[in-house]
ROPANU-24637 format. One line per 5 residues: number of its first residue (from 1); for each residue x, y, z of N, C-alpha, C. Coordinates in steps of 0.2 Angstrom, whole numbers, plus 5000, padded with zeros to 4 digits. Layout:
<recs>
NUM> X Y Z X Y Z X Y Z | ... .
</recs>
This chain:
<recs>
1> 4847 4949 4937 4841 4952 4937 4841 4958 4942 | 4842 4964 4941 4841 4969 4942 4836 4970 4949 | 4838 4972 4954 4833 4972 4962 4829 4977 4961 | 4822 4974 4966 4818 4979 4966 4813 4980 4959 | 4814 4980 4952 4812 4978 4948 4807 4975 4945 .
6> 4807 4968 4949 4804 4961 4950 4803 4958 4955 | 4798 4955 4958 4796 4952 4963 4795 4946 4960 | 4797 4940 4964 4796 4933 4964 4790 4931 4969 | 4787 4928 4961 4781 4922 4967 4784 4917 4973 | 4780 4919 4977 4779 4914 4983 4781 4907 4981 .
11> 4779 4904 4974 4781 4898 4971 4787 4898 4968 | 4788 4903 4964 4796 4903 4962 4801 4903 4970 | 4799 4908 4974 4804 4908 4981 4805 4899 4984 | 4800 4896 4983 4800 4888 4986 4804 4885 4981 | 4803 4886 4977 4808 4880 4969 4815 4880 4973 .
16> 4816 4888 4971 4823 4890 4971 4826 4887 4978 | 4822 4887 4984 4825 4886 4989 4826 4876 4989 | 4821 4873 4988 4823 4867 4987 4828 4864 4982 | 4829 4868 4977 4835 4867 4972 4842 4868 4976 | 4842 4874 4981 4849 4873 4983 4850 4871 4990 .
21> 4844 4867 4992 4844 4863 4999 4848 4858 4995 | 4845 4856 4988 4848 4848 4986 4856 4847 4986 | 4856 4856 4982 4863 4855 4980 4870 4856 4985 | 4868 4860 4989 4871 4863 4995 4878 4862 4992 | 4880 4868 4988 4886 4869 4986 4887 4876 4985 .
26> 4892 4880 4988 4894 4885 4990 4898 4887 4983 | 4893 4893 4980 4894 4895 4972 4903 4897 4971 | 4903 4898 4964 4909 4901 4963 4911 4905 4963 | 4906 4911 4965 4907 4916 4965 4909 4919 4973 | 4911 4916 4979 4912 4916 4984 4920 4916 4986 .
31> 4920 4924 4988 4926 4926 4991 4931 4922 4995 | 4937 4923 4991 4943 4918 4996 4941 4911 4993 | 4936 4911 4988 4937 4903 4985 4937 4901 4979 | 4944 4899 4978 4947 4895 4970 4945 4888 4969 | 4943 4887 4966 4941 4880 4962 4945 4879 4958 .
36> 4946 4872 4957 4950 4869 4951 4944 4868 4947 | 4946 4864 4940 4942 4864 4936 4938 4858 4938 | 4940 4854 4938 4935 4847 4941 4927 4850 4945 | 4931 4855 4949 4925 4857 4952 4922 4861 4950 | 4922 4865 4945 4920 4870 4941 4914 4867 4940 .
41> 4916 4861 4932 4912 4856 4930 4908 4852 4933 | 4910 4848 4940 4904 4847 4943 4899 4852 4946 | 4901 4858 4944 4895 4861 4948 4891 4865 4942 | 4893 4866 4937 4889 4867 4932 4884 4860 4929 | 4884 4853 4932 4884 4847 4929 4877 4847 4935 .
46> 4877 4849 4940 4874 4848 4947 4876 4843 4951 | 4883 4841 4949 4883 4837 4954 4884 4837 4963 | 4882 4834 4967 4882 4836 4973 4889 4836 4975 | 4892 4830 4977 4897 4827 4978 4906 4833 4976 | 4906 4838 4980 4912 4843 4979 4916 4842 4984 .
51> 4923 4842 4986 4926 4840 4993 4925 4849 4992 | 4925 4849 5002 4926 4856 5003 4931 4856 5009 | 4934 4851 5009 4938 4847 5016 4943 4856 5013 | 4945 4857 5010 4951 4860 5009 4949 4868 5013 | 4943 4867 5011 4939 4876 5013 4937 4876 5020 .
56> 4940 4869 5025 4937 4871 5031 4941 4876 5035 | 4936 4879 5039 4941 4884 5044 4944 4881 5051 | 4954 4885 5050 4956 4881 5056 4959 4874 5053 | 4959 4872 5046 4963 4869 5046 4971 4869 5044 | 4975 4865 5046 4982 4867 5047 4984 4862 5043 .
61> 4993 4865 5039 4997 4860 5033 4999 4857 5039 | 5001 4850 5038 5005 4845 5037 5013 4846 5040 | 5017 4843 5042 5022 4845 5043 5027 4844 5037 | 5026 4839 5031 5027 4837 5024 5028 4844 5021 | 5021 4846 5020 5019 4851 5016 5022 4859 5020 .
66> 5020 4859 5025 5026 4865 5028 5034 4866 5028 | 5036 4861 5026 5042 4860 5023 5044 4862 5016 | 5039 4860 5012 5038 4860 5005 5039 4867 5002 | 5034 4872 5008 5033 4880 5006 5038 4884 5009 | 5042 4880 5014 5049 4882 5016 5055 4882 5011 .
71> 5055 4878 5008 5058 4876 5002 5058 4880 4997 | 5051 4880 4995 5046 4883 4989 5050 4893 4990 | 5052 4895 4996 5051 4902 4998 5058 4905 4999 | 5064 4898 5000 5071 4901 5004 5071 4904 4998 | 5077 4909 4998 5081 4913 4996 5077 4919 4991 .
76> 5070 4919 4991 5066 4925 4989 5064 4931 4994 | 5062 4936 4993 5061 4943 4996 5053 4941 5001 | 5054 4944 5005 5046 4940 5008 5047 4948 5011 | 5038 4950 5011 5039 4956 5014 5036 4957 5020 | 5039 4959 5026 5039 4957 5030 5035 4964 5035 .
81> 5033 4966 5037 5029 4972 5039 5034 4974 5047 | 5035 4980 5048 5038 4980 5054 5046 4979 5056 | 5048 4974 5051 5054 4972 5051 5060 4978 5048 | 5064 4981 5050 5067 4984 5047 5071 4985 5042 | 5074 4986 5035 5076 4983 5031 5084 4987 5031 .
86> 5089 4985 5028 5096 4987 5029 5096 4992 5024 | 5101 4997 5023 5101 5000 5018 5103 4999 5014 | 5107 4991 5013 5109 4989 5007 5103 4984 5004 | 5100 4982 5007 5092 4980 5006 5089 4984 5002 | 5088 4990 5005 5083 4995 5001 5085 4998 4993 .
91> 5094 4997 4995 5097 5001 4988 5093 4995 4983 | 5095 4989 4984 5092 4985 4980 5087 4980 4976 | 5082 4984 4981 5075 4985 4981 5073 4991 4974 | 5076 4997 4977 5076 5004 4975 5078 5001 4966 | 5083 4998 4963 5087 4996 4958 5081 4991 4955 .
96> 5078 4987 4959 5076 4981 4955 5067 4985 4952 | 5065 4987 4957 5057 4990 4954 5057 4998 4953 | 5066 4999 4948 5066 5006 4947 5065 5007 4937 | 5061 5011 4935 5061 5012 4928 5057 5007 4924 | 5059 5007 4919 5056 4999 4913 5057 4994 4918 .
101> 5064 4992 4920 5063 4986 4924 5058 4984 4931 | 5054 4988 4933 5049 4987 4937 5044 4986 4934 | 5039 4981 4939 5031 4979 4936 5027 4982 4934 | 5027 4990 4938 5023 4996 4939 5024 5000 4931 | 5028 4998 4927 5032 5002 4922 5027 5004 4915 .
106> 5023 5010 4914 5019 5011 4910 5022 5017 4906 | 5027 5015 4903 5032 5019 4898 5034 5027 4899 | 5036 5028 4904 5039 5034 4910 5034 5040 4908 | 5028 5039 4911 5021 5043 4913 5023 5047 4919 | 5027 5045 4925 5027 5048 4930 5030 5055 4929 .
111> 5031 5063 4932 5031 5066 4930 5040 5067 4936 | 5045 5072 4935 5051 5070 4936 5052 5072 4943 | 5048 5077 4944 5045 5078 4953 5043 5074 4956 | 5038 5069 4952 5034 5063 4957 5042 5058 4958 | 5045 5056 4951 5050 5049 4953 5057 5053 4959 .
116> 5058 5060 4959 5061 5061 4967 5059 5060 4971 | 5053 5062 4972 5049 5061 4980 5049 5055 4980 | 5049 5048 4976 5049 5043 4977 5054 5041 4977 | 5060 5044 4976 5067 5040 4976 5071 5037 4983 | 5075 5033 4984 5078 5030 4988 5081 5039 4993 .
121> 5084 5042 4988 5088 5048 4991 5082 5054 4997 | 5078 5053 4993 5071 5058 4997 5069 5055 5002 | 5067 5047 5002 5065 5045 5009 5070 5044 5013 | 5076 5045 5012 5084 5045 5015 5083 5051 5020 | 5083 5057 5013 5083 5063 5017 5078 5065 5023 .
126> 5072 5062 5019 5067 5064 5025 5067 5062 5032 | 5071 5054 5033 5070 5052 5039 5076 5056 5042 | 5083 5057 5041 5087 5061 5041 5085 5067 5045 | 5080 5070 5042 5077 5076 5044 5072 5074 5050 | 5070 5072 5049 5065 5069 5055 5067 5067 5060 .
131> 5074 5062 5061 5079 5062 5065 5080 5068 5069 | 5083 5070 5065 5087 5076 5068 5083 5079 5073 | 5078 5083 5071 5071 5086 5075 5067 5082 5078 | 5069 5076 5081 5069 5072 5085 5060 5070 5085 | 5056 5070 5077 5051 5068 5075 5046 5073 5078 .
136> 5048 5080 5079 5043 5085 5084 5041 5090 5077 | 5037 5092 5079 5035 5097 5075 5037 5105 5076 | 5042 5108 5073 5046 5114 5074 5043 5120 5076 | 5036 5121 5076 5032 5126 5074 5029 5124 5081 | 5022 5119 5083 5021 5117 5087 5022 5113 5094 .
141> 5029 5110 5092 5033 5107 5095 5029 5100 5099 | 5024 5100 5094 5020 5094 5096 5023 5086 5094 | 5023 5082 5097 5030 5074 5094 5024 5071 5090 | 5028 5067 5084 5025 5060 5082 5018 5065 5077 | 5015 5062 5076 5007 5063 5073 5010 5063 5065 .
146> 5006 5068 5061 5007 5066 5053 5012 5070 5052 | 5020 5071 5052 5025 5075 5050 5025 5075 5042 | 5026 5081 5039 5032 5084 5035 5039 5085 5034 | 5042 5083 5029 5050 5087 5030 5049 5092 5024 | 5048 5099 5028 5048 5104 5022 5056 5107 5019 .
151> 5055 5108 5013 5063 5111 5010 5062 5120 5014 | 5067 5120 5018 5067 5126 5018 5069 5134 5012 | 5073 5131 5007 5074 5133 5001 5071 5129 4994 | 5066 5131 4992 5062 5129 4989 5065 5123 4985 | 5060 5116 4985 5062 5111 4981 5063 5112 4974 .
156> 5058 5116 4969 5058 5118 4961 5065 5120 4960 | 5068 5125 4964 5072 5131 4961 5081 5128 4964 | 5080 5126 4970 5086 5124 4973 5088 5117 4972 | 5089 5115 4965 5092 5108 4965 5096 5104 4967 | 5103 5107 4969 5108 5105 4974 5107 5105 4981 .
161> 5103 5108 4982 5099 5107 4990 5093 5102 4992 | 5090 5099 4986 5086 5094 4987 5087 5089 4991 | 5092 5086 4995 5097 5081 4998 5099 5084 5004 | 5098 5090 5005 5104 5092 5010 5098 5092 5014 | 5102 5088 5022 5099 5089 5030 5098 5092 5032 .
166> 5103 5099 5031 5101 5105 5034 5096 5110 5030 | 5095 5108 5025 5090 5111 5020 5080 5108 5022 | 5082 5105 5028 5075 5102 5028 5073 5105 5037 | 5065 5104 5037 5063 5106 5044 5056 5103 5046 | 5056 5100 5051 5050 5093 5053 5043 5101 5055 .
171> 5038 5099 5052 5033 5102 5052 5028 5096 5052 | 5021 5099 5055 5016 5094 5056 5013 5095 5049 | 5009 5092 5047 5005 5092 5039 5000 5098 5041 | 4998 5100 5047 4994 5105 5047 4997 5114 5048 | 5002 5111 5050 5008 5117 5050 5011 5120 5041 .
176> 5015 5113 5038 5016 5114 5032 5012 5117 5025 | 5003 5114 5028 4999 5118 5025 4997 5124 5026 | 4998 5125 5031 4996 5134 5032 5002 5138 5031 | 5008 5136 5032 5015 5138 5028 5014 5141 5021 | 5012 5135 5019 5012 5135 5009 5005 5140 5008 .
181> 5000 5141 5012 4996 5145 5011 4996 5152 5012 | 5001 5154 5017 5003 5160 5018 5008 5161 5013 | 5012 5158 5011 5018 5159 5006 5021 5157 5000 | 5013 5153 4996 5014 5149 4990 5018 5143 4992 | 5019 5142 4984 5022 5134 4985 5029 5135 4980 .
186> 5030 5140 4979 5038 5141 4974 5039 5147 4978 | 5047 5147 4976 5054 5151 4979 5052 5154 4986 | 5052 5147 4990 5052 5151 4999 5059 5149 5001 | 5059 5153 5005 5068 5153 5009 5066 5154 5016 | 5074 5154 5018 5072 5154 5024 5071 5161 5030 .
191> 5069 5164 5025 5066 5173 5029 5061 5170 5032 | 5055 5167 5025 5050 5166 5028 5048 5160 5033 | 5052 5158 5032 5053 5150 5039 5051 5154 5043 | 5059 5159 5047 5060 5162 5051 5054 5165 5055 | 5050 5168 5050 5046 5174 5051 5039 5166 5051 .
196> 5037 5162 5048 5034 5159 5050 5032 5156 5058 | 5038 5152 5058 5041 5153 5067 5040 5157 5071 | 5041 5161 5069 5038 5169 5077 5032 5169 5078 | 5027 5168 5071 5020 5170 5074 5017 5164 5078 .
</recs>
């Protein structure tokens, strides 16, 4: 029913509240909460009687059952926030959720510019470059915040320099924007770097 629309009588407001004083069952519709079917049923049924032992807060597996999901997890990828991964990790990360054989795969929509900037080789390059310039921003010389690795020789036109380290330069996102605004976004070299830099 549509809010605002409709006002409930005073009498219908008391029904309703005595109906779910009886039933004091916490709907199905309640976030972070899965119900088997059992329970499904008895709550369309009205029954009272639903354990909720499972939904308390604060309670902890078993030492059985933490074993079980021990079991249930070795040898699978677990994604670990923070953890570093190796690079022979990532190559084969990069290989398993690459093309048709990834989850994400909606019959190669992506466009050829998006799937490099999302390649194992471009995030390679980028840290690379970010490295090097010791995560500072080259223009500002400000460290850390939201970096850039700009192509010094345009990414469209110079395909063989896509990869190269020396080909890149750590700019803040506020810097690479007014770069690309003073000098478009195709065929920049590094005159205009240079001459970016000075001002």
């Amino acid at each position: 029913m549509p809010r605002g629309i409709y006002k409930r009588t005073e009498e219908q407001k008391k029904k309703i509240s005595e109906t779910l004083k009886k039933k004091r069952i916490v709907p199905p519709s309640r976030k972070g909460v899965s119900w088997s079917k059992n329970q499904r049923i008895n709550y369309k049924k009205g029954i009272k009687k639903v354990d909720m032992s499972w939904w308390k807060i604060g309670k902890k597996h078993s030492q059985k059952h933490k074993e079980k999901i021990s079991k249930a997890l070795k040898g699978k990828i677990t994604w670990n926030k923070g953890i570093p991964q190796s690079l022979e990790q990532r190559k084969k990360m990069s290989v398993k959720f690459k093309g048709s054989g990834g989850p994400g795969w909606k019959g190669g929509i992506t466009s050829i510019n998006g799937s490099i900037r999302k390649s194992l080789e471009y995030t390679l390059w980028r840290e690379a470059v970010f490295k090097r310039d010791n995560y500072t921003c080259q223009r500002t010389g400000v460290k850390g915040g939201k970096l850039v690795a700009h192509h010094i020789n345009s990414f469209n036109k110079n395909k063989e320099l896509r990869f190269v380290v020396s080909n890149g330069i750590t700019l803040s996102k506020l810097a690479h924007k007014e770069f690309h605004h003073l000098y478009g976004n195709r065929n920049n070299n590094r005159e205009q770097l240079n001459e970016f830099l000075l001002t």
